[in-house]
N, C-alpha and C positions, 0 to 999 in steps of 0.2 A: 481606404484599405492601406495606401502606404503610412497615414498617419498612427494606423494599428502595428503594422510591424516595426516602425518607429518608435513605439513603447514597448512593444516586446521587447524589442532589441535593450531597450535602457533598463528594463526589468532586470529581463538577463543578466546585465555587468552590472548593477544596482548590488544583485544578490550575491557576485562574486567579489565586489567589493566589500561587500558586511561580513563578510569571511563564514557567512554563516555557512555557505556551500561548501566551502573550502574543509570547515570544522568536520560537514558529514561525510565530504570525499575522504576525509584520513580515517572518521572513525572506520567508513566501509575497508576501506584497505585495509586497516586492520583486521575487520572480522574473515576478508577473504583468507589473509595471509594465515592467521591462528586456525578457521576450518579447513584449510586446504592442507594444514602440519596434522593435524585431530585427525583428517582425514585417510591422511597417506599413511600415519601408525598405526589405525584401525583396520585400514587395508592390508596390510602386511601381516598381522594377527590373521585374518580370517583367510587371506592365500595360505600360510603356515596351514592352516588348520586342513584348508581344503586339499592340501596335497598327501594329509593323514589320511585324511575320511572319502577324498575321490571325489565320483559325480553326485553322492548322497547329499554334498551341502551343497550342491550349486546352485539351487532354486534357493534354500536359505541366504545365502551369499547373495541374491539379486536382492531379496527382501531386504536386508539390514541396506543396501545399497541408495535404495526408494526409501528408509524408513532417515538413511541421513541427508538425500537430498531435501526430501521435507523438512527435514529439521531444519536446513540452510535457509529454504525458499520462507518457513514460518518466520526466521528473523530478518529476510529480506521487507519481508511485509509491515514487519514493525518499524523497521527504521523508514521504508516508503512512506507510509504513515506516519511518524513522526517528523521527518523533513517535511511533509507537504505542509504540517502545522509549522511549524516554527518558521520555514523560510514566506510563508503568506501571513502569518500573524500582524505582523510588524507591517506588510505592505499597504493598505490604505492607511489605516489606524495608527501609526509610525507617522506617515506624513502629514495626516492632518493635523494633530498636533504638534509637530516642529514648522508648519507652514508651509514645508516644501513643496504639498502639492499647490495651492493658489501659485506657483510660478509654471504651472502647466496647465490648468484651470483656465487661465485667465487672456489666454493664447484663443486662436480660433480651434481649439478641439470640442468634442461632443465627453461629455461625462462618461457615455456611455463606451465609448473609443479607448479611457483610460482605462477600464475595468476590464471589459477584453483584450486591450494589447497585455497590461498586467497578467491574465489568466493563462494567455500562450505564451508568454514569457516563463510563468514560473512550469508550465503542461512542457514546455520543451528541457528544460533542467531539469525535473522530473523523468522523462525518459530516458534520458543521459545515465542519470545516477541508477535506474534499475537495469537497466540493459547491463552497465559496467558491473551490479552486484548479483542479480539473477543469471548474466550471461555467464560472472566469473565462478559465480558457485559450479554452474552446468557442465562449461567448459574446463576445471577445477575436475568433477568426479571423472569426467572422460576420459582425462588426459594420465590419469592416476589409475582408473579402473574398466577405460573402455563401454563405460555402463553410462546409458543418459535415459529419463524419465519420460515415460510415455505423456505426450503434450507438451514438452517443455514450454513451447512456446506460445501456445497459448494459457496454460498456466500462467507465465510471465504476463501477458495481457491484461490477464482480471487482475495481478497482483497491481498492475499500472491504471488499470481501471478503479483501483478501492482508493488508492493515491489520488488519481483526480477528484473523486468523490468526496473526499476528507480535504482536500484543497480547496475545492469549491465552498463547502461549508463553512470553512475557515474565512474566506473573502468575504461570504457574506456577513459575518460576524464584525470582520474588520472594518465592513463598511460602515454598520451602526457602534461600535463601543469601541474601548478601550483596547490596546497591544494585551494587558494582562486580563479583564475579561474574558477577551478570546480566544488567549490561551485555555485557559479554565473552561470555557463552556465546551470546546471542542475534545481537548481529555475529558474533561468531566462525560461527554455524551458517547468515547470511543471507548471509554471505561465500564459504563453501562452496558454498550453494547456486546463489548467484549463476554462480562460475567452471562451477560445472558445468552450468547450462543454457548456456553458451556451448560446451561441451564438445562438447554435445551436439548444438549447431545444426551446427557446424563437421564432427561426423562426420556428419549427416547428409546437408550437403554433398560427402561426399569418400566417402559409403558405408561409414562403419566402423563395423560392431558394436560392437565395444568401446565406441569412443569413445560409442556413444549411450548404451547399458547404464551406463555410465558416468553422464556425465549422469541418466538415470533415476532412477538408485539414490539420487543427489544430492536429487533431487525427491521422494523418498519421506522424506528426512530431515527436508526442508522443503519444501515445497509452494510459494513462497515465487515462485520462476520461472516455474512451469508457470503459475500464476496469471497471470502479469503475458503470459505466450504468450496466452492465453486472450483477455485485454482487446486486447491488439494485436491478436490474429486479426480479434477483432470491428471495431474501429475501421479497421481496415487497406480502401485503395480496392481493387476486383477483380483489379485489374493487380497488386498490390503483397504480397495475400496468394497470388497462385498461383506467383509467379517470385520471392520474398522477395526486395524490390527494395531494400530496405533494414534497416540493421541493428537497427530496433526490431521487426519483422517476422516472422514463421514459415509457411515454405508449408503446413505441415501443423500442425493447432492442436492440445492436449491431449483425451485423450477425455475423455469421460463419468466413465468408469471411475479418471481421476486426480481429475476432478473431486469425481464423491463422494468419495475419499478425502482430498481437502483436508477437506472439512465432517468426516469422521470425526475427521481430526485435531484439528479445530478443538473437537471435546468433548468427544475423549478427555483432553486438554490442561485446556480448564477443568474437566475431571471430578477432574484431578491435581491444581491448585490447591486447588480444594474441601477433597479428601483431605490432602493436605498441610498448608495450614492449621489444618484441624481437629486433627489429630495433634500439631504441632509445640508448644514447651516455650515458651510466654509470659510 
């Protein structure tokens, strides 16, 4: 065990070294700072407005409220998403080809010691950066409008949970190929997955089997959507999740039954990294 959080630990400053953390701490800041200015003008628009029209817009004034936290929480999920790839890409698949890992290999650790200290290495910088961008949006509309989104926090959760997921997949990836294969299979498969929970909102708009099944079948590839449906289900106001009033939105939220199969995925995935590393020619 202490040999595990001994990697994590060098994961950790590993990652902050490569500044690749550093790169997504400033892009976040930035996106806080720019929606929480977006924010505070729109705000002021719509108090003007309210103080013409009275109690008649107040239930609208909650709606557009939930309709830009979603909007926040939807680009929270993409950059989670996106960091979890790029800062695990490079981490096996990076050192085995520069050699650095055979100076840790080659020690009395188990294979299997470096791939889990690695995974709660990058799982703990990972919660860092969404707490700091999910918390700042939340804490951002309160502080501005008094108004915070039913489940914040567990919204927040699954959006940390689709993070681990797309993390995990990444390591396993790193374990057998290339820094730029892995790049590519993991967009190329969060791409997929993406078009196709749109696929799938749209047929079930318009009532077409296919189109959903569709979709579905997308989500069993990658989990990746149904997740991020899950977190807007949650966060979404009463009005917004029964009449999908807007496009971050789903009148009907994923079961249970895809839910657990996201977690299955998530460790039959780090089960393949494990196996994989262990296996592979150093």
């Amino acid at each position: 065990m202490n040999t595990i959080l001994v990697i994590t630990r060098l994961t950790f400053r590993e990652a902050v070294r490569r500044k690749i953390a550093l790169a997504a701490l400033l892009l976040g800041i930035a996106f806080l700072v720019i929606y929480s200015l977006g924010f505070h003008f729109i705000n002021d628009e719509i108090s003007a407005d309210a103080g013409r029209m009275g109690s008649r817009i107040e239930q609208m004034r909650r709606e557009v409220y939930n309709f830009l936290v979603l909007a926040g929480m939807y680009v929270v999920n993409f950059l989670g998403v996106a960091s979890a790839a790029l800062i695990t890409a490079d981490s096996l698949a990076g050192e085995i080809q520069s050699g650095t890992i055979q100076a840790i290999v080659t020690k009395p650790i188990l294979r299997s010691q470096v791939v889990v200290g690695k995974w709660l290495g990058y799982a703990i910088l990972l919660m860092g950066y969404l707490l700091l961008m999910g918390g700042g949006v939340i804490v951002s509309v309160w502080l501005l409008a008094r108004y915070s989104p039913p489940n914040g926090l567990a919204g927040l959760s699954m959006i940390y949970f689709n993070s681990l997921v797309i993390m995990t997949l990444t390591l396993a990836f790193s374990s057998r190929f290339s820094t730029l294969a892995t790049g590519g299979a993991v967009f190329g498969a969060y791409g997929v997955a993406f078009i196709g929970g749109w696929v799938e909102r749209i047929g079930t708009a318009l009532n077409n089997e296919t189109a959903v099944n569709l979709g579905i079948f997308s989500s069993l590839l990658l989990p990746s959507e149904a997740l991020w449906n899950k977190a807007a289900f949650l966060m979404a106001s009463p009005l917004a999740g029964r009449i999908d009033a807007n496009p971050f939105t789903t009148a009907s939220q994923p079961s249970n039954v895809m839910m657990g199969y996201a977690v299955l995925y998530l460790i039959i995935f780090l089960g393949i990294a494990l196996r994989q590393f262990q296996q592979r020619d150093l």
